[in-house]
ModelCIF file with pLDDT and N, C-alpha, C, O atoms, coordinates in Angstrom:
data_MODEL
#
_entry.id   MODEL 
#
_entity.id                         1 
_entity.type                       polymer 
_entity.pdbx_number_of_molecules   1 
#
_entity_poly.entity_id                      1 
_entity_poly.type                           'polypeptide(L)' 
_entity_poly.nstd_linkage                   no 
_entity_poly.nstd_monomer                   no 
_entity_poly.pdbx_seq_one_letter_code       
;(UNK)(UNK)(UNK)(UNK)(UNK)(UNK)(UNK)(UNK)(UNK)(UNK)(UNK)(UNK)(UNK)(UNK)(UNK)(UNK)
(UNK)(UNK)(UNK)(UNK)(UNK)(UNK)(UNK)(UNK)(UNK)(UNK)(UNK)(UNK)(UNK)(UNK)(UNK)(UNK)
(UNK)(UNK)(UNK)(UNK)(UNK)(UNK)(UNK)(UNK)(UNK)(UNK)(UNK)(UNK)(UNK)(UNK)(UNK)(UNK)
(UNK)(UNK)(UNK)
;
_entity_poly.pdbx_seq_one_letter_code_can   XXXXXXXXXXXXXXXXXXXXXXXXXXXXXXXXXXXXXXXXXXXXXXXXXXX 
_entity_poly.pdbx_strand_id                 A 
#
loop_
_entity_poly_seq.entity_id 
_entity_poly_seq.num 
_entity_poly_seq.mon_id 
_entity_poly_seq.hetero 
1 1  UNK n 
1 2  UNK n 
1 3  UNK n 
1 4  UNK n 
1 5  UNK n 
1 6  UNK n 
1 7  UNK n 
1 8  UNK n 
1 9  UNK n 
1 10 UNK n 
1 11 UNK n 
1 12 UNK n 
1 13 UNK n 
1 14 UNK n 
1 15 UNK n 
1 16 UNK n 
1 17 UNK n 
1 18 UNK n 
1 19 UNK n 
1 20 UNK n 
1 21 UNK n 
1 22 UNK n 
1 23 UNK n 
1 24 UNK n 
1 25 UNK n 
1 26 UNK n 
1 27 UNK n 
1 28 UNK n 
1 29 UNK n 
1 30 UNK n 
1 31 UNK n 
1 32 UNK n 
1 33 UNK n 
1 34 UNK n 
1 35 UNK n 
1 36 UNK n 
1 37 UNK n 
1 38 UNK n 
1 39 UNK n 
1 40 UNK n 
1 41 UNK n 
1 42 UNK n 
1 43 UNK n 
1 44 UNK n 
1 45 UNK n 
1 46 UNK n 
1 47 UNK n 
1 48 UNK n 
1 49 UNK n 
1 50 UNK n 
1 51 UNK n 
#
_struct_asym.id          A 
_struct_asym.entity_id   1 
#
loop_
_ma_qa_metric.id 
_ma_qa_metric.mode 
_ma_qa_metric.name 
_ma_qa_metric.software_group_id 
_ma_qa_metric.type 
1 global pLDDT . pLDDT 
2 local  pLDDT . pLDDT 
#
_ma_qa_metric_global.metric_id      1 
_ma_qa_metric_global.metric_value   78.57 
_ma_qa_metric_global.model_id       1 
_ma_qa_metric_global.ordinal_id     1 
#
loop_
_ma_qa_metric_local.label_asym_id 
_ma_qa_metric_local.label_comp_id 
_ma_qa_metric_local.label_seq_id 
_ma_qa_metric_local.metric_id 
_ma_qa_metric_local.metric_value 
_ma_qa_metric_local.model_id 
_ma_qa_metric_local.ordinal_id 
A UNK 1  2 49.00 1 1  
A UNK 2  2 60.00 1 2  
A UNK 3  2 60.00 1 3  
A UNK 4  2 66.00 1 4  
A UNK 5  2 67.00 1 5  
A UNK 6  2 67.00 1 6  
A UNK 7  2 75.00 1 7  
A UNK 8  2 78.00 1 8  
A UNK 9  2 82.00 1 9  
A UNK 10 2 82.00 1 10 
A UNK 11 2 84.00 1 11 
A UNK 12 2 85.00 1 12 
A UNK 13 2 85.00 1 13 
A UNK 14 2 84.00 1 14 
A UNK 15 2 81.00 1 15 
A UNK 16 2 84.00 1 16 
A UNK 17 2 80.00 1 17 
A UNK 18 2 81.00 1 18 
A UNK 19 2 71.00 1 19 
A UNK 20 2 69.00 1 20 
A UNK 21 2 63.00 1 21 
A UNK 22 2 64.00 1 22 
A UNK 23 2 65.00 1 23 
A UNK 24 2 66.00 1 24 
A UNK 25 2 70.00 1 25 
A UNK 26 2 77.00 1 26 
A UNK 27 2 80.00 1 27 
A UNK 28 2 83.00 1 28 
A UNK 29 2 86.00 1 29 
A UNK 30 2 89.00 1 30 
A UNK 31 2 89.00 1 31 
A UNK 32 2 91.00 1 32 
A UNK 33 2 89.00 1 33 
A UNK 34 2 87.00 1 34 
A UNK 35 2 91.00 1 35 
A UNK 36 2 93.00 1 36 
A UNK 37 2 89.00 1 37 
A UNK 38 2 89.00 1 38 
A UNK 39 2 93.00 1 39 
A UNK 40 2 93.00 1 40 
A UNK 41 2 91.00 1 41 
A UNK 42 2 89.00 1 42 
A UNK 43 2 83.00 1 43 
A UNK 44 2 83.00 1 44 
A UNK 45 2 84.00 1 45 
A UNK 46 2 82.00 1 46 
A UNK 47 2 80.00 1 47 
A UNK 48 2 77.00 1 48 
A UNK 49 2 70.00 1 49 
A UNK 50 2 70.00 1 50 
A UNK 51 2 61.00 1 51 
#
loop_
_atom_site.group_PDB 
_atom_site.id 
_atom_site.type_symbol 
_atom_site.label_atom_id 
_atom_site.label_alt_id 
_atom_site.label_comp_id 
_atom_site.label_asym_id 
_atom_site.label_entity_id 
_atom_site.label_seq_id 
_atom_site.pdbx_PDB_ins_code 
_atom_site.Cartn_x 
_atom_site.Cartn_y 
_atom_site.Cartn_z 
_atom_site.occupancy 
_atom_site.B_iso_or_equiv 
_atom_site.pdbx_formal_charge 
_atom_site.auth_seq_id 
_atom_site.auth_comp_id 
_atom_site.auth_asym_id 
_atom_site.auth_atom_id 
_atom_site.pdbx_PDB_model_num 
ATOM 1   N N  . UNK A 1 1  ? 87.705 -95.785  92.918  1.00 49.00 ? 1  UNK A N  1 
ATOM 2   C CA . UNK A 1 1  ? 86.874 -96.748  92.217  1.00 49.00 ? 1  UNK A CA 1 
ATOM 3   C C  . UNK A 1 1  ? 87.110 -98.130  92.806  1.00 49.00 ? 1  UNK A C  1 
ATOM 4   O O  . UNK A 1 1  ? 88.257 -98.435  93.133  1.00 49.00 ? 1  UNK A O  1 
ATOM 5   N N  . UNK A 1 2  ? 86.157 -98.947  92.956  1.00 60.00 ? 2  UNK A N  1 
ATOM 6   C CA . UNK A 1 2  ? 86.200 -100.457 93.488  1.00 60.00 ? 2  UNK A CA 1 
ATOM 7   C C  . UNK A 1 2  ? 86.954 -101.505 91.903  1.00 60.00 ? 2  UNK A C  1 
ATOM 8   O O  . UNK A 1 2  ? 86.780 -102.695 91.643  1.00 60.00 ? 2  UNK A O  1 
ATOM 9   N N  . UNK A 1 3  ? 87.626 -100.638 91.275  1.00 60.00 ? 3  UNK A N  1 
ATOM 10  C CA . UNK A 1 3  ? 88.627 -101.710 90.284  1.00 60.00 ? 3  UNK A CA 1 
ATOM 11  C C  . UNK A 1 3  ? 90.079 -102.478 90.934  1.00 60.00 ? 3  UNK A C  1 
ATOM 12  O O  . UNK A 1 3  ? 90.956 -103.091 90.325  1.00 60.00 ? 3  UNK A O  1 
ATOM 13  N N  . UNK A 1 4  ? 89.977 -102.252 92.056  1.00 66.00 ? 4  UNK A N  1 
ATOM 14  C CA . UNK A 1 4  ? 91.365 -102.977 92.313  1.00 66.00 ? 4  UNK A CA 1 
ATOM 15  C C  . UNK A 1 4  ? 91.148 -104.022 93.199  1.00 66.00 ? 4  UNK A C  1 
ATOM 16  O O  . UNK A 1 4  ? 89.946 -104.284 93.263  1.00 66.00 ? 4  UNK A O  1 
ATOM 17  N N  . UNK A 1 5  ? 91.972 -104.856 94.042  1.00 67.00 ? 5  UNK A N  1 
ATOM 18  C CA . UNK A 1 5  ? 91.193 -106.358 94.444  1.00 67.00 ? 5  UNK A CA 1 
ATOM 19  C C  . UNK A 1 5  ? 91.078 -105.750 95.877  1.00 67.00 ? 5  UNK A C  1 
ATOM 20  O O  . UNK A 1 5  ? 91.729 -104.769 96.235  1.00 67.00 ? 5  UNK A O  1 
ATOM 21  N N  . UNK A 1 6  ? 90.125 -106.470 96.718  1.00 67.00 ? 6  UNK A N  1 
ATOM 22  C CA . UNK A 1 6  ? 89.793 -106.111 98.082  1.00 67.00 ? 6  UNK A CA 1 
ATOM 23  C C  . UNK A 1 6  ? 88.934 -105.073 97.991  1.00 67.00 ? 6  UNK A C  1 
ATOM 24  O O  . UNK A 1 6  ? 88.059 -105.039 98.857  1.00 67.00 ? 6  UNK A O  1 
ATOM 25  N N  . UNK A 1 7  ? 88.947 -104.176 97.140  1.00 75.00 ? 7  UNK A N  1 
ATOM 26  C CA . UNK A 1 7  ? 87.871 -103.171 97.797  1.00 75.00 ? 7  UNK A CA 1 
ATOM 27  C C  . UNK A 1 7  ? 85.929 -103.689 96.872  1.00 75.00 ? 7  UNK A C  1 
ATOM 28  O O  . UNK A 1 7  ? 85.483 -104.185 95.838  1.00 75.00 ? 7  UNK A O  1 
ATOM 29  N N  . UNK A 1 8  ? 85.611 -103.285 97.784  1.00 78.00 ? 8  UNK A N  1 
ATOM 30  C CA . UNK A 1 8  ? 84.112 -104.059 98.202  1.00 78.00 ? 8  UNK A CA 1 
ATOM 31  C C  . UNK A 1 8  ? 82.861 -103.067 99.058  1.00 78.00 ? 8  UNK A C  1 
ATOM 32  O O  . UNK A 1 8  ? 82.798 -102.313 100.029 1.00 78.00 ? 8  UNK A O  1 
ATOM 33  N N  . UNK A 1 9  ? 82.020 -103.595 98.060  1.00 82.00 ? 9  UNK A N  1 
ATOM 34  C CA . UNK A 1 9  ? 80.837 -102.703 98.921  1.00 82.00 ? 9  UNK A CA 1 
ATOM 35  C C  . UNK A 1 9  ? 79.859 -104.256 99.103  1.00 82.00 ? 9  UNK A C  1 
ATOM 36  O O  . UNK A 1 9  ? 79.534 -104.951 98.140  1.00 82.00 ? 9  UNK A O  1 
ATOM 37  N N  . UNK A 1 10 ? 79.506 -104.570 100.583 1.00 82.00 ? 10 UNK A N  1 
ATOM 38  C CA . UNK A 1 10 ? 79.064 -106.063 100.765 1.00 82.00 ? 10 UNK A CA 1 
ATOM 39  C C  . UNK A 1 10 ? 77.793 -105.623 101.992 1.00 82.00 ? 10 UNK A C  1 
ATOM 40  O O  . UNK A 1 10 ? 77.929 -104.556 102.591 1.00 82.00 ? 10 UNK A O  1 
ATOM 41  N N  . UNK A 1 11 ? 76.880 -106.306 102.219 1.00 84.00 ? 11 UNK A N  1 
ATOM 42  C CA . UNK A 1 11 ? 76.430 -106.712 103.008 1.00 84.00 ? 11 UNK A CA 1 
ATOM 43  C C  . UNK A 1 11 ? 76.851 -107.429 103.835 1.00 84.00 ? 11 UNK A C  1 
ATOM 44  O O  . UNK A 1 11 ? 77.762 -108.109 103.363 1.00 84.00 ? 11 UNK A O  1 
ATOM 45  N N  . UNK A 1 12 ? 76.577 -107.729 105.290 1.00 85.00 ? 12 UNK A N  1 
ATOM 46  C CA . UNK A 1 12 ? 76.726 -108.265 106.159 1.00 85.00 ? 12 UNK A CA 1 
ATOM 47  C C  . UNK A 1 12 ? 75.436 -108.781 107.209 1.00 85.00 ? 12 UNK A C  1 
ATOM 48  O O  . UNK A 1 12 ? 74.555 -107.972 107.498 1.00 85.00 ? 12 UNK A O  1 
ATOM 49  N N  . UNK A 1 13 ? 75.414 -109.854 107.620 1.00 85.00 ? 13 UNK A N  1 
ATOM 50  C CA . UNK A 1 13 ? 74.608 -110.626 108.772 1.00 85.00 ? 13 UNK A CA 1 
ATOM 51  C C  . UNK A 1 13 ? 74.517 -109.940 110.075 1.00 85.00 ? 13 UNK A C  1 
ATOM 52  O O  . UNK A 1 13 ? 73.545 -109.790 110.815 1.00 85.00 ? 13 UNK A O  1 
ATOM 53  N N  . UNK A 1 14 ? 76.133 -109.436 110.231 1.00 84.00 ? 14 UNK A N  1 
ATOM 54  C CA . UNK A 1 14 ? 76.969 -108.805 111.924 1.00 84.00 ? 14 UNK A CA 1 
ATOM 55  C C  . UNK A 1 14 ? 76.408 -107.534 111.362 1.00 84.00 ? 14 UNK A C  1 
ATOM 56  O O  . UNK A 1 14 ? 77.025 -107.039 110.419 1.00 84.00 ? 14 UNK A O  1 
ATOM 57  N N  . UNK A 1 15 ? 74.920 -106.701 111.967 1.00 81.00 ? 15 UNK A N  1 
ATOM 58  C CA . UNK A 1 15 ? 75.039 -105.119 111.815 1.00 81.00 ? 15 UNK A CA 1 
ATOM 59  C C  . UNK A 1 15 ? 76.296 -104.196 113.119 1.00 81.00 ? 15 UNK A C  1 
ATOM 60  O O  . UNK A 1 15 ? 76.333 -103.003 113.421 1.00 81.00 ? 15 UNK A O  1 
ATOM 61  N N  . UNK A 1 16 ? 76.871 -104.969 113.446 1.00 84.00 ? 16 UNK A N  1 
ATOM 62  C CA . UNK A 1 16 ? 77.695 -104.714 114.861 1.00 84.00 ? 16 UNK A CA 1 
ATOM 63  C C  . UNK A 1 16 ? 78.576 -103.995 114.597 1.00 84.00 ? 16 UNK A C  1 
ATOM 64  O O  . UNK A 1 16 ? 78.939 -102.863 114.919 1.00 84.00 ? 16 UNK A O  1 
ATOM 65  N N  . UNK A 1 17 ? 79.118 -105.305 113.530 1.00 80.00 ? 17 UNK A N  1 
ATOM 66  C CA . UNK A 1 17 ? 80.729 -104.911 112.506 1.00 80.00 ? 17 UNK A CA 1 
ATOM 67  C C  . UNK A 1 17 ? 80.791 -103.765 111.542 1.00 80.00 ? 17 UNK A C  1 
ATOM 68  O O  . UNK A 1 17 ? 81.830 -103.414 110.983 1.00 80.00 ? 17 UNK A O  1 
ATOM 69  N N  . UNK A 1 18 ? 79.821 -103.300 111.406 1.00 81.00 ? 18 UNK A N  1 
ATOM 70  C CA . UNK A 1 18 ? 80.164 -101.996 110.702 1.00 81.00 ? 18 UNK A CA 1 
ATOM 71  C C  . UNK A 1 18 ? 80.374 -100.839 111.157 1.00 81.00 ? 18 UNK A C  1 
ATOM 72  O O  . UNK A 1 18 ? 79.570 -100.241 111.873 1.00 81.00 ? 18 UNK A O  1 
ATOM 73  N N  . UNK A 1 19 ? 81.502 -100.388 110.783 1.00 71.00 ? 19 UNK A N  1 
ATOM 74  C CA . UNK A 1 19 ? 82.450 -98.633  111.196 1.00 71.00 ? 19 UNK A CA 1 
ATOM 75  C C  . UNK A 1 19 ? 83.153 -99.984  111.760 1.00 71.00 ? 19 UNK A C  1 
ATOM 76  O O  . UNK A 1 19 ? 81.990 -100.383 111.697 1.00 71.00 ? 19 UNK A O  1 
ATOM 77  N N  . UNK A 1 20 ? 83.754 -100.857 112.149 1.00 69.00 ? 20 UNK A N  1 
ATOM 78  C CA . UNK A 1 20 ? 84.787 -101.325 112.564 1.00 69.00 ? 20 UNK A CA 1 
ATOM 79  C C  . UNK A 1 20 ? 85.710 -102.304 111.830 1.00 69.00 ? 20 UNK A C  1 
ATOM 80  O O  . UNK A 1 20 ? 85.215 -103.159 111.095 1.00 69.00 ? 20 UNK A O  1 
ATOM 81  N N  . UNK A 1 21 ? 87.052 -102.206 112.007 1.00 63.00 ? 21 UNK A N  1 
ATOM 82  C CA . UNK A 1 21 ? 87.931 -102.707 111.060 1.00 63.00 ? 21 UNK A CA 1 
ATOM 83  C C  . UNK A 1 21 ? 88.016 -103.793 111.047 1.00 63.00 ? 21 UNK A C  1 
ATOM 84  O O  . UNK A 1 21 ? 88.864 -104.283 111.792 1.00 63.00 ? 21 UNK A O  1 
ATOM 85  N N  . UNK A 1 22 ? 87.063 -104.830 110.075 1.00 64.00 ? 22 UNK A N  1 
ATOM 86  C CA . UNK A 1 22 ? 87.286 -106.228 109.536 1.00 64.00 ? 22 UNK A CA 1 
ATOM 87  C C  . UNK A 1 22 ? 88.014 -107.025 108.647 1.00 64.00 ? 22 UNK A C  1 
ATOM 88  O O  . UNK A 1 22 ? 88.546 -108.127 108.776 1.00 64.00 ? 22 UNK A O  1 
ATOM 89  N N  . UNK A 1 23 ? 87.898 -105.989 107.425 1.00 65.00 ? 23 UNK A N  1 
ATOM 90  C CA . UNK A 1 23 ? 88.510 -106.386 106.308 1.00 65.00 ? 23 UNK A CA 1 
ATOM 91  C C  . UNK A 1 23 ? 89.004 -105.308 105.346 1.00 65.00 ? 23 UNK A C  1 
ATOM 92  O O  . UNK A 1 23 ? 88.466 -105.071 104.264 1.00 65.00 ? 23 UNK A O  1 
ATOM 93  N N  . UNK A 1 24 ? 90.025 -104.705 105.809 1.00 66.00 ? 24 UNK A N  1 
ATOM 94  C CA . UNK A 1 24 ? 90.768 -103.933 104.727 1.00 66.00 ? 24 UNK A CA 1 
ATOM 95  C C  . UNK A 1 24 ? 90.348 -103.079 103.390 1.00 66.00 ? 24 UNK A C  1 
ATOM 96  O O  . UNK A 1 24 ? 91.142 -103.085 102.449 1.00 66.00 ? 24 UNK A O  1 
ATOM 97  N N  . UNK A 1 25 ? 89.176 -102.378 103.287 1.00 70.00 ? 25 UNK A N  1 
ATOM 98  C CA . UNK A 1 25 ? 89.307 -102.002 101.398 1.00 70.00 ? 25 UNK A CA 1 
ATOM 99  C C  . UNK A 1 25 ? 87.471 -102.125 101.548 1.00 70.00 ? 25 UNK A C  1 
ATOM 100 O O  . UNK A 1 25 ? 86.908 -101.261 100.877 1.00 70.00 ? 25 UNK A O  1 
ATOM 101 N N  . UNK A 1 26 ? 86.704 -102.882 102.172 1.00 77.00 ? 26 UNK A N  1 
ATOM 102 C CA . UNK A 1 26 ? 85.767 -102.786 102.236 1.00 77.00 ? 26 UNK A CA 1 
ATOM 103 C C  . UNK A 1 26 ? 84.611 -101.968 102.905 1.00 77.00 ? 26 UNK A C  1 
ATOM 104 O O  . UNK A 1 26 ? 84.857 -101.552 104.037 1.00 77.00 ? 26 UNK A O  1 
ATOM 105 N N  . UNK A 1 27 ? 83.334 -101.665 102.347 1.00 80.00 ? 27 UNK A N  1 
ATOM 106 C CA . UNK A 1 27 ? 82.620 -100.654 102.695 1.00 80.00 ? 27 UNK A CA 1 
ATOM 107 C C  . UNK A 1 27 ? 81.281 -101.541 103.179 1.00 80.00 ? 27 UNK A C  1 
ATOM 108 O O  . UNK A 1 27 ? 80.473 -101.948 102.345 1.00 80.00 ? 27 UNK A O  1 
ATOM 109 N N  . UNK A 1 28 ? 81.151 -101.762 104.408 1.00 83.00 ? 28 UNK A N  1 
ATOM 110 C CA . UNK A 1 28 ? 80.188 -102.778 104.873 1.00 83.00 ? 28 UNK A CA 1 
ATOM 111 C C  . UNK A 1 28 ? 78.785 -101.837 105.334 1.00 83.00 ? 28 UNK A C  1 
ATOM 112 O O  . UNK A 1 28 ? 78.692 -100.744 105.894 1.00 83.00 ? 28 UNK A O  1 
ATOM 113 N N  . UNK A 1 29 ? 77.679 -102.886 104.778 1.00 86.00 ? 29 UNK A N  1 
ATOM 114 C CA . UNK A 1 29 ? 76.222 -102.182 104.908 1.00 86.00 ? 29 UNK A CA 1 
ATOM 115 C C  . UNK A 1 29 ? 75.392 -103.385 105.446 1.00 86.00 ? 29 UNK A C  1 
ATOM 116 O O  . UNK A 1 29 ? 75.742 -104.556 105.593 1.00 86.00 ? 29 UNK A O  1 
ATOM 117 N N  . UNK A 1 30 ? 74.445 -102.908 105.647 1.00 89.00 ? 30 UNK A N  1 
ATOM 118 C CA . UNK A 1 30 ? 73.611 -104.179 106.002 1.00 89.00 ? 30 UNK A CA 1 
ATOM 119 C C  . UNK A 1 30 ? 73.051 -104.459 104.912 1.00 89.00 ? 30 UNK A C  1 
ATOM 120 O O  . UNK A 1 30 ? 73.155 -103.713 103.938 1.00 89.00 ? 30 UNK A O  1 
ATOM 121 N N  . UNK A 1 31 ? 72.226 -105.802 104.883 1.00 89.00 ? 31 UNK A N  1 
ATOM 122 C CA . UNK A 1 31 ? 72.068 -106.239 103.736 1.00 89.00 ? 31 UNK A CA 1 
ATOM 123 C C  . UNK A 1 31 ? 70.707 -105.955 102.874 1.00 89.00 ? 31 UNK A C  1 
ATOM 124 O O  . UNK A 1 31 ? 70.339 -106.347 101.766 1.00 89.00 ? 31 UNK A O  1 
ATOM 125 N N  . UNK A 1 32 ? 70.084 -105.050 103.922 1.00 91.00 ? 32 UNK A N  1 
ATOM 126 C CA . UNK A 1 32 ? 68.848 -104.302 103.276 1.00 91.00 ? 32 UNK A CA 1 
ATOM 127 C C  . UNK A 1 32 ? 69.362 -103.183 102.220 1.00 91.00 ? 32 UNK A C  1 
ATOM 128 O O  . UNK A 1 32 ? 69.173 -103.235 101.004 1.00 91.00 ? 32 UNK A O  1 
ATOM 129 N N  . UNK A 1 33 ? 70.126 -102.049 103.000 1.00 89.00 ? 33 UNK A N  1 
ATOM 130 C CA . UNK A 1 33 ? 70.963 -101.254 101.871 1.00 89.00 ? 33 UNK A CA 1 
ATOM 131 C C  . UNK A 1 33 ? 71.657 -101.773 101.216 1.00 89.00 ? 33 UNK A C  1 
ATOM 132 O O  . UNK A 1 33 ? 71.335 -101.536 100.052 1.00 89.00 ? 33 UNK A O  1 
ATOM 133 N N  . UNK A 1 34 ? 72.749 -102.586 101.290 1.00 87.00 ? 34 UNK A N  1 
ATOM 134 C CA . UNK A 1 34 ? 72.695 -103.382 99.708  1.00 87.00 ? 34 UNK A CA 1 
ATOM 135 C C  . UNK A 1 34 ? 72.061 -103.795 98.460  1.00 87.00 ? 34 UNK A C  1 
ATOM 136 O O  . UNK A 1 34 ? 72.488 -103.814 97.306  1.00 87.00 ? 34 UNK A O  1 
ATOM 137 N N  . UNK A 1 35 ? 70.732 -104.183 99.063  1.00 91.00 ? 35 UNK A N  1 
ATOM 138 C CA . UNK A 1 35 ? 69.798 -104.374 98.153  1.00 91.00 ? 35 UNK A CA 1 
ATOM 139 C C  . UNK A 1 35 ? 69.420 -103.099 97.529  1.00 91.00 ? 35 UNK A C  1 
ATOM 140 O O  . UNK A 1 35 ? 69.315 -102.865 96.325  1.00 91.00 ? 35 UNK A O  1 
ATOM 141 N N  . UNK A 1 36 ? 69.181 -102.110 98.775  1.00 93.00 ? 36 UNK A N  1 
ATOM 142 C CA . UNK A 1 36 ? 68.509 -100.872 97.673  1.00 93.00 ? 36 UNK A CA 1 
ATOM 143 C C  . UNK A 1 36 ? 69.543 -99.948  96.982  1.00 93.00 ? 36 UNK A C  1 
ATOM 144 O O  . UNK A 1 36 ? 69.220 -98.952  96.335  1.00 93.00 ? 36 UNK A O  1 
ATOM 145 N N  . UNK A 1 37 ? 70.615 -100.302 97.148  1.00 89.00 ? 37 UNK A N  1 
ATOM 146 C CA . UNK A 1 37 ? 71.802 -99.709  96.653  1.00 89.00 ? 37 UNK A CA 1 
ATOM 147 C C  . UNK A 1 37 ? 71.639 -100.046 95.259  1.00 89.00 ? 37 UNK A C  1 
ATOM 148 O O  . UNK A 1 37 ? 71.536 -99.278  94.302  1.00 89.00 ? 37 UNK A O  1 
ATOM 149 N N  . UNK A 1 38 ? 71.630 -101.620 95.290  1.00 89.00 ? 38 UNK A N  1 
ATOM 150 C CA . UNK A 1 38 ? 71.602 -102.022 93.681  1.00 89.00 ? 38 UNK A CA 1 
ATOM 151 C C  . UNK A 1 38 ? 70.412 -101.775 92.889  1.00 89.00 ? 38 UNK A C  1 
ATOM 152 O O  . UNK A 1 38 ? 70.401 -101.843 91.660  1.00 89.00 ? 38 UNK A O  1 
ATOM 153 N N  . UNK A 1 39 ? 69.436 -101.496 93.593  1.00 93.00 ? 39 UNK A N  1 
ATOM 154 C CA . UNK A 1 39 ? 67.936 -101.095 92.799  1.00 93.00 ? 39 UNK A CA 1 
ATOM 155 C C  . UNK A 1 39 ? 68.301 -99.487  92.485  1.00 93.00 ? 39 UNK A C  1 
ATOM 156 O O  . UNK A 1 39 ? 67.746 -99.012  91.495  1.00 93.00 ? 39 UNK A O  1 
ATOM 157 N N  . UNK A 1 40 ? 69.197 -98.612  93.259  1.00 93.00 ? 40 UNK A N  1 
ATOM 158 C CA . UNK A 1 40 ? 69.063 -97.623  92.635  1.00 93.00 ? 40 UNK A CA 1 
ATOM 159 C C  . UNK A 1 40 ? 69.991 -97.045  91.803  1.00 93.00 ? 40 UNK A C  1 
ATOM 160 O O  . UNK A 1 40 ? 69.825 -96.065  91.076  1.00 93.00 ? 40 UNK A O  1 
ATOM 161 N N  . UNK A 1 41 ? 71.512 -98.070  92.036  1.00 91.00 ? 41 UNK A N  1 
ATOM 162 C CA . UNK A 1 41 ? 72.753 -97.368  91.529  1.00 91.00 ? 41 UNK A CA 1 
ATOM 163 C C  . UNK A 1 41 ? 72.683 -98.291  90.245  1.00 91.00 ? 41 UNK A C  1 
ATOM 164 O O  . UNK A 1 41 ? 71.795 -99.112  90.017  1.00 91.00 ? 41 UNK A O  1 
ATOM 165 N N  . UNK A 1 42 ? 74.061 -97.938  89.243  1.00 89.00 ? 42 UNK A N  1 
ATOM 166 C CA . UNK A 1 42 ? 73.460 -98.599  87.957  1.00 89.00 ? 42 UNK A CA 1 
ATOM 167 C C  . UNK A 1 42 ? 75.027 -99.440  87.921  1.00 89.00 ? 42 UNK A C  1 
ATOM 168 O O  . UNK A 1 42 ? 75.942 -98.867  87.329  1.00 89.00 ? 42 UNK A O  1 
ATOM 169 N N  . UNK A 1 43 ? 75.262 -100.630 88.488  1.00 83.00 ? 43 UNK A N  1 
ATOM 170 C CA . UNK A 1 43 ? 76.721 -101.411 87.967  1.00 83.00 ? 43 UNK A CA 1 
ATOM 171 C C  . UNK A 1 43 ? 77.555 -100.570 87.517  1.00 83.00 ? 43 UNK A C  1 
ATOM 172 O O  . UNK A 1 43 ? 77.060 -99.689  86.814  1.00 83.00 ? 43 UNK A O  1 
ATOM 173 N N  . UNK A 1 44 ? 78.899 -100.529 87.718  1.00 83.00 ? 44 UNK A N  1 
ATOM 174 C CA . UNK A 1 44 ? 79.686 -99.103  86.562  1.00 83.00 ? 44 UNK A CA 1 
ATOM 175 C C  . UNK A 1 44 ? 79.475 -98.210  87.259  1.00 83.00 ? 44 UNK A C  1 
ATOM 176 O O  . UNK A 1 44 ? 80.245 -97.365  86.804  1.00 83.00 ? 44 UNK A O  1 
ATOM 177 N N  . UNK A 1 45 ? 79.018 -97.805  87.992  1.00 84.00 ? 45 UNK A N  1 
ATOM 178 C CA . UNK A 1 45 ? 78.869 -96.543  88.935  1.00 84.00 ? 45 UNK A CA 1 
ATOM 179 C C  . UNK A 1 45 ? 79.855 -96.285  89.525  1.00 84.00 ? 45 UNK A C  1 
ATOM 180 O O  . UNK A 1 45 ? 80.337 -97.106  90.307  1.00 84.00 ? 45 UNK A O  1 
ATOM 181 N N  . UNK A 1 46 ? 80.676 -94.520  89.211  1.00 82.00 ? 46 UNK A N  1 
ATOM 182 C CA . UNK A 1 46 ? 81.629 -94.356  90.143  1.00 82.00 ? 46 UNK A CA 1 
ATOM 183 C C  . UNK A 1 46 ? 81.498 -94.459  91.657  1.00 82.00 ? 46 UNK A C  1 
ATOM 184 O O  . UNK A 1 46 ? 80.407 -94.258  92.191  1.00 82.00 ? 46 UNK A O  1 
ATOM 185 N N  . UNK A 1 47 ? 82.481 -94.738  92.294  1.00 80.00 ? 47 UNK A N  1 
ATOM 186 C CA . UNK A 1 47 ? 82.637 -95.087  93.561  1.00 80.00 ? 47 UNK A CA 1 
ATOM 187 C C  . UNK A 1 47 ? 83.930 -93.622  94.184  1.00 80.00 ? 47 UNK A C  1 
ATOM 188 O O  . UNK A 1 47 ? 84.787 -93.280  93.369  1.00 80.00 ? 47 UNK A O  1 
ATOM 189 N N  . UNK A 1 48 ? 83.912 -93.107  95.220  1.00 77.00 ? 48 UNK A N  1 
ATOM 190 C CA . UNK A 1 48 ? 84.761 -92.234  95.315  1.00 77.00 ? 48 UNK A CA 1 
ATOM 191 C C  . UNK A 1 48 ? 84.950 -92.049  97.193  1.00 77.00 ? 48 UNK A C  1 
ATOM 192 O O  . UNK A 1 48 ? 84.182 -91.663  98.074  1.00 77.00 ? 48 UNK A O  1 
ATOM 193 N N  . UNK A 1 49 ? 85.822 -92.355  97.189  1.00 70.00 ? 49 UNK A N  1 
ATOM 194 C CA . UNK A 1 49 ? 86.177 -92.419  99.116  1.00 70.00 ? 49 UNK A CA 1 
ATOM 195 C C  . UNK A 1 49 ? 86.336 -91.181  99.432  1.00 70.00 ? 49 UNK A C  1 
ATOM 196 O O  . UNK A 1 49 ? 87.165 -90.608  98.725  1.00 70.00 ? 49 UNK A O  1 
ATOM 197 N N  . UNK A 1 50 ? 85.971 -90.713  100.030 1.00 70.00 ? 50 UNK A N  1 
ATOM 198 C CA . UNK A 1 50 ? 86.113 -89.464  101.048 1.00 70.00 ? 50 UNK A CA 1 
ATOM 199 C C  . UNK A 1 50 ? 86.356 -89.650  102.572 1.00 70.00 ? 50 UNK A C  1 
ATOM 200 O O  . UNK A 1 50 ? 85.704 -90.540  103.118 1.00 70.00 ? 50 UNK A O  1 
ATOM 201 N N  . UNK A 1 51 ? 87.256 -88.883  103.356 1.00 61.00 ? 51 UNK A N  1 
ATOM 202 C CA . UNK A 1 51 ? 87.448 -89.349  104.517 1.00 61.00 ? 51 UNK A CA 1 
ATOM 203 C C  . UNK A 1 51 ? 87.613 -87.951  105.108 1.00 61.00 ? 51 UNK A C  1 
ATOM 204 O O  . UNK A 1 51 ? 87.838 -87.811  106.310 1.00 61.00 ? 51 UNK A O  1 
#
């Protein structure tokens, strides 16, 4: 779950930087899927890492 500090689901400007290690805990998208992330997911939404 994104309840603890640092972890983050964000948009970004750099589509470059994503899959590469910037910032620790975060799940970087561009900032179009961000947007439709939040139009479709509901705040409170579990979050669950798989690797």
């Amino acid at each position: 779950m994104l309840d603890k500090p640092g972890l983050l689901i964000h948009g970004t400007n750099s589509p470059k930087t994503i899959g590469h290690l910037v910032a620790s805990g975060c799940i970087r998208l561009v900032n179009d899927d961000v947007e439709d992330l939040y139009r479709r997911v509901s705040v409170e939404t579990r979050v669950v890492f798989a690797s």
